[in-house]
Structures are given as C-alpha cells and as structure tokens.
C-alpha positions as CSV (number, residue, x, y, z in Angstrom):
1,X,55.7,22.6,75.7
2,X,53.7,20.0,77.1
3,X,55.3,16.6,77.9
4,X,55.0,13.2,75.2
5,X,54.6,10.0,76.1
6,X,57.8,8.4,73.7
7,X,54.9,6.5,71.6
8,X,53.2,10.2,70.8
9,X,57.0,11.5,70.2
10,X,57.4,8.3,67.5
11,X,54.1,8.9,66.3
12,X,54.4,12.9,65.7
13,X,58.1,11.9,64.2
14,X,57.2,9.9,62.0
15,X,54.6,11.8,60.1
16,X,56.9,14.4,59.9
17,X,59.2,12.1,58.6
18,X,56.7,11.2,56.5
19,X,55.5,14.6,55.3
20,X,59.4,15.4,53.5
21,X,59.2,12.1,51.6
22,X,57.8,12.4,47.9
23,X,55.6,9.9,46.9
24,X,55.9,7.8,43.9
25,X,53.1,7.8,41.4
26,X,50.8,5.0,40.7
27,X,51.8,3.2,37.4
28,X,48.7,4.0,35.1
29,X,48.2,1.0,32.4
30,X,48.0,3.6,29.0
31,X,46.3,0.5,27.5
32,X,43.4,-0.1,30.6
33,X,43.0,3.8,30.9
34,X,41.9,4.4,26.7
35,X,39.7,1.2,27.3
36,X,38.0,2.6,30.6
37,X,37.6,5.9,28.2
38,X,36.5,4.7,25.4
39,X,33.8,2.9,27.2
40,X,32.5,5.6,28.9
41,X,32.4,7.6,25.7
42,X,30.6,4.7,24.7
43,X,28.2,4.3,27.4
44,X,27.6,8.3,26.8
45,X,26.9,7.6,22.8
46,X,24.1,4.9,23.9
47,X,22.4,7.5,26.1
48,X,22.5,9.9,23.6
49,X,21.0,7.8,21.2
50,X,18.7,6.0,23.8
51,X,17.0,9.7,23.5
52,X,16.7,10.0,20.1
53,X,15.4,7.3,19.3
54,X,12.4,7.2,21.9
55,X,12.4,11.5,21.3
56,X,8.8,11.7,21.6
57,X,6.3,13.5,18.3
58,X,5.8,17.2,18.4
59,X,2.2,16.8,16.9
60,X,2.7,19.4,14.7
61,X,1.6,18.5,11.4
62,X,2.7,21.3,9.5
63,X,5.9,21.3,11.5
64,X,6.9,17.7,10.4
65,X,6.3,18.0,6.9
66,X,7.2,21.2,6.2
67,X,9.6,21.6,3.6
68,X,13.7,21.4,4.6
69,X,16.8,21.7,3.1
70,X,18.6,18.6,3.8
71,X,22.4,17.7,3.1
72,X,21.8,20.4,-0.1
73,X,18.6,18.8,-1.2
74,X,15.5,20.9,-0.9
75,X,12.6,18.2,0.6
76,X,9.2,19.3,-0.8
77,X,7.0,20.0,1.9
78,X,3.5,18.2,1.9
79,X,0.6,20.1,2.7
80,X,-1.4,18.3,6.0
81,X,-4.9,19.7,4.3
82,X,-4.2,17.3,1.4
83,X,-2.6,14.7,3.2
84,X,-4.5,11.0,3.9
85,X,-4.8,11.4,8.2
86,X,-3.8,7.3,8.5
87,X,-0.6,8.5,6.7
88,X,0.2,11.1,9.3
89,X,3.3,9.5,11.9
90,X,2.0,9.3,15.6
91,X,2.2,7.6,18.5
92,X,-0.3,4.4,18.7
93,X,-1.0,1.8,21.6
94,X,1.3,-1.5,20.6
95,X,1.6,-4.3,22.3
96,X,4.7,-6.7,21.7
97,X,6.6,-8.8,23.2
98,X,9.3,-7.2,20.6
99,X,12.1,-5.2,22.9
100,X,11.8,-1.5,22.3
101,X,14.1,-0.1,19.2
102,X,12.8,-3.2,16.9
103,X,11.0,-2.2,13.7
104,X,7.5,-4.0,12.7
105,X,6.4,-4.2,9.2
106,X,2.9,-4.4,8.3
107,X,3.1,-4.9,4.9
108,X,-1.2,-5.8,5.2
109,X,-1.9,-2.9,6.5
110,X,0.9,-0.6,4.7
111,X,2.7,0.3,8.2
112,X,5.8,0.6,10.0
113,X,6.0,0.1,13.8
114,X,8.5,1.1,15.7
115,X,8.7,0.0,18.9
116,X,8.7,2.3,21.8
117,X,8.7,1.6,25.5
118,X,5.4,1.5,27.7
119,X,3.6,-0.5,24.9
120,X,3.6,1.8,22.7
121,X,4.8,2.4,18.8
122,X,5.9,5.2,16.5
123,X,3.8,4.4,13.7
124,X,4.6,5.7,9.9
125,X,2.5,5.2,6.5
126,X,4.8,2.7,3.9
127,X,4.3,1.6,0.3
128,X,5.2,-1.7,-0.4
129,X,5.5,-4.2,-3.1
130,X,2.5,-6.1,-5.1
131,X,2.3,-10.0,-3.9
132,X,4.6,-10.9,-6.8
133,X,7.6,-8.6,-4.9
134,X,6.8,-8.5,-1.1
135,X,9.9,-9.3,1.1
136,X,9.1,-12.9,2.5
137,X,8.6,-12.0,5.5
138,X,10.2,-12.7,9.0
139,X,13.1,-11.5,10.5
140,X,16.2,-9.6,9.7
141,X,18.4,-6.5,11.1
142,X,19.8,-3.2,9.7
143,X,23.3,-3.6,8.7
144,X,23.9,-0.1,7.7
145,X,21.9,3.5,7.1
146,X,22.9,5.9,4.6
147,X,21.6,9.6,3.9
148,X,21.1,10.1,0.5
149,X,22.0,6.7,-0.9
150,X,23.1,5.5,-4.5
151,X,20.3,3.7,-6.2
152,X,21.3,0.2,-8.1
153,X,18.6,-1.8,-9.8
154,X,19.2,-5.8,-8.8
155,X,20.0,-7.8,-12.1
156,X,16.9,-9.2,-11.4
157,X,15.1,-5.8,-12.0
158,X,16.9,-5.4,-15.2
159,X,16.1,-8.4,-16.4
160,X,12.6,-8.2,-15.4
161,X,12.2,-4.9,-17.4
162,X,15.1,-3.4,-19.2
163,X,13.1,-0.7,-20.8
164,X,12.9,1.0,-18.0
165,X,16.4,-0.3,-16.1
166,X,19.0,-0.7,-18.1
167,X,20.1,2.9,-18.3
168,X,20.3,2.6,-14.1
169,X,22.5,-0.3,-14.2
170,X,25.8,1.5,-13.4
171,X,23.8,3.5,-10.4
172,X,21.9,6.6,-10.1
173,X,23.8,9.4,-7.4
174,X,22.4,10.2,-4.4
175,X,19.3,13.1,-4.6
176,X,16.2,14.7,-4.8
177,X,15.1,12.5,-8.0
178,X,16.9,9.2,-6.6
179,X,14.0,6.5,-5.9
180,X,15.7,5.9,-2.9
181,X,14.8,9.2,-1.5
182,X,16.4,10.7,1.8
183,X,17.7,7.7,3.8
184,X,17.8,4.4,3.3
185,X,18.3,1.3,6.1
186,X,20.0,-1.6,4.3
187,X,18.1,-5.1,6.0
188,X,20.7,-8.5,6.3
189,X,19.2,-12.0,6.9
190,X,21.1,-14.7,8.3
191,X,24.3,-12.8,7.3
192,X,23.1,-11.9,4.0
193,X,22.0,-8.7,2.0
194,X,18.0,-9.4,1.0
195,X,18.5,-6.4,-1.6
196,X,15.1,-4.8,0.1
197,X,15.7,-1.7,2.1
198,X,13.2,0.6,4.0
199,X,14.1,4.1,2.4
200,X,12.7,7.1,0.9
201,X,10.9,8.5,-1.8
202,X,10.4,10.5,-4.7
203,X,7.0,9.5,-5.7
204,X,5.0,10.9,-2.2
205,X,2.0,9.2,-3.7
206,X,3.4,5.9,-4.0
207,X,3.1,5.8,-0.5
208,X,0.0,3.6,1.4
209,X,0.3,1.4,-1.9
210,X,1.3,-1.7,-3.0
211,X,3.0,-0.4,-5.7
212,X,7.1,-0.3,-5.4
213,X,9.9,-3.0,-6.7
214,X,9.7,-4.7,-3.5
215,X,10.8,-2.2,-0.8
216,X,9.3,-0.5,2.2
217,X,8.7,2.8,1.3
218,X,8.7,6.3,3.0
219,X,7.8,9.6,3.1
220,X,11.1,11.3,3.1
221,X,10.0,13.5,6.2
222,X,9.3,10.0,7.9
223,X,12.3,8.0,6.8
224,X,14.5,10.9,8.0
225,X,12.9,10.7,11.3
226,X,13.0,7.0,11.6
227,X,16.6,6.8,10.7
228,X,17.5,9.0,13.2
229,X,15.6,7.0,15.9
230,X,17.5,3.2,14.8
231,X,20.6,2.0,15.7
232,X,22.4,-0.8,13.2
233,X,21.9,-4.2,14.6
234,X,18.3,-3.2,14.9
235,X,15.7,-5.8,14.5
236,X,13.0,-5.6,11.7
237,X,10.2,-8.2,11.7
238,X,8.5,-8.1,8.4
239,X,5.3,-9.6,8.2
C-alpha cells in the first residue's frame, strides 16, 4: 500500500467517516411546496389556454358549421351555399393598439373582433340591437361564460312588452330554443352587470341585423368558438 501523507490519511478518513453517517432531510415547508405547485399548474393552465385561444381557422366552411351535438343539444348545421360570405368567421388584417385576447365590437358594421397577435383579428358576423337598445358603448370585461345559459328577460323588457315577456319572467332553461343559444359571455362595467351579453342564437337569421333586445348576437357555431378562445377578465370594447 502506498505511503499517505497524514493530511491524505485525515482526508480519506474522514469521508469514510462521512460515508456511515445518515443524513438528515431537508425540512420541506408543506405550505411553500402546494403554492410552488399550484403555480405551476397554473402557469401550465395559461399555456394551455394561450393556445386555444390564438388556435388558428381551419378554413373549412362546411367543417365549421356543420351540424354538432353539443352538451345533448343537436346545433343545426348551416349550409355555406346559402350562407352571406361577410358572415363567414376568418382571419382579417387588424390593427390595434388593444393587447391580444380583447374583444372589439362593431356594432356599425355588425362585427366582432377578436384580437389576435401579429395585427391580426378573428373576425365573426353579430346582430345587434336597433339605436333605441345598443349597449352605450366603451369598455367593459367578461365576468363569467356559461354553456347553455338560462335566459331572464330584464324588468325592463317586461315592462317594455309584456305580451310577449311576461310568461319568461321566472326564466327559460338552458337549450336548443333558449334565445340565448349555445354560450353566453356575461359583460361587467365598473364592477357592475350591464345586463347585455354576447351569446348565441336561435334565430340564425337574426344575425348581421340590428334587430335583437340589445345584445351581441352569434351564430352558435361562432359563439362556441369564441368562448373557447376568451378567458374571464377579458376586455370588450364596444363601439
């Protein structure tokens, strides 16, 4: 055996020494460890939905308005032969200075923007109110989306014209034949409910008209789609 200077001997000793010792555990803080996970569960989430929502369009006409069973409602397919070309969703050139994920309203021009990156816009086909019944205008964000939401006609709408809202009063369920169609995205301003919504429909050819209580009307193929693509806390710029 060759010979070791007495520093080497401590040296090789001591690791040895070292090596028969077991080592204590670090602590982990249960509390700091579930925040660290959730946060990267939440991180992952954002991704996910940073994908949706800037998925791009397949193109296919037939394709996205095909009929579908959704959540146990059949959705009437529209056929693209018959179907106005402005009112077909696509991708358009848009320049804003709105951050990507916001919603632009249109209600002029009877369109929905929203906003992708790279100056550019999923654009959809709406129906909105006559003059009378147009959401003022400006901004506001979506507090909540619901599939399939319960329809309630405001007191001012009964009021307005019971004899067609008074049986609606106490709600209509969630359907096919609900005027709120598929989806609906609920819009708050300044901490308030503004009782419009962007939603669905079950009057196809309502939309591209001024002809709804007030609301921003889709195509349920479109609303849908769009819902998928916003996240609550969105903005939406009516104008």
């Amino acid at each position: 055996m060759p010979n070791l200077s007495s520093a080497a001997f401590l040296a090789l000793s001591l690791i040895a020494f070292a090596a028969c010792v077991p080592v204590e555990p670090i602590p982990v803080d249960p509390v700091a460890a579930a925040a660290a996970a959730e946060a990267k569960a939440e991180a992952e989430r954002a991704e996910a939905q940073k994908r949706i929502a800037f998925a791009p369009v397949s193109g296919d006409v037939a394709a996205m308005y095909a009929a579908r069973e959704d959540g146990g409602q059949i959705i009437a397919g529209i056929d693209p032969a018959k179907m106005n070309p402005d009112h077909v969703r696509r991708v358009v050139e848009f320049q804003t200075s709105e951050a990507p994920g916001t919603i632009i309203v249109d209600q002029g021009a009877r369109a929905l923007y929203f906003v992708m990156p790279e100056g550019k816009a999923l654009r959809y086909a709406v129906g909105v109110g006559p003059d009378a019944m147009r959401f003022d205008g400006g901004d506001a964000v979506i507090d909540r989306k619901q599939a399939w939401p319960r329809w309630i006609p405001t007191a001012d709408m009964v009021k307005r014209n019971p004899g067609r809202y008074l049986k609606y009063k106490d709600g209509v369920p969630g359907g096919i034949s609900n005027p709120l169609g598929a989806r609906a995205l609920y819009m708050q301003k300044d901490g308030r409910d503004t009782y419009y919504r962007v939603h669905g429909t079950n009057d196809p050819t309502s939309v591209g008209r001024a002809v709804s209580a007030g609301c921003i009307r889709m195509l349920n193929q479109d609303v849908i789609d769009l819902h998928a693509r916003v996240t609550i806390g969105a903005k939406i710029v009516v104008r």
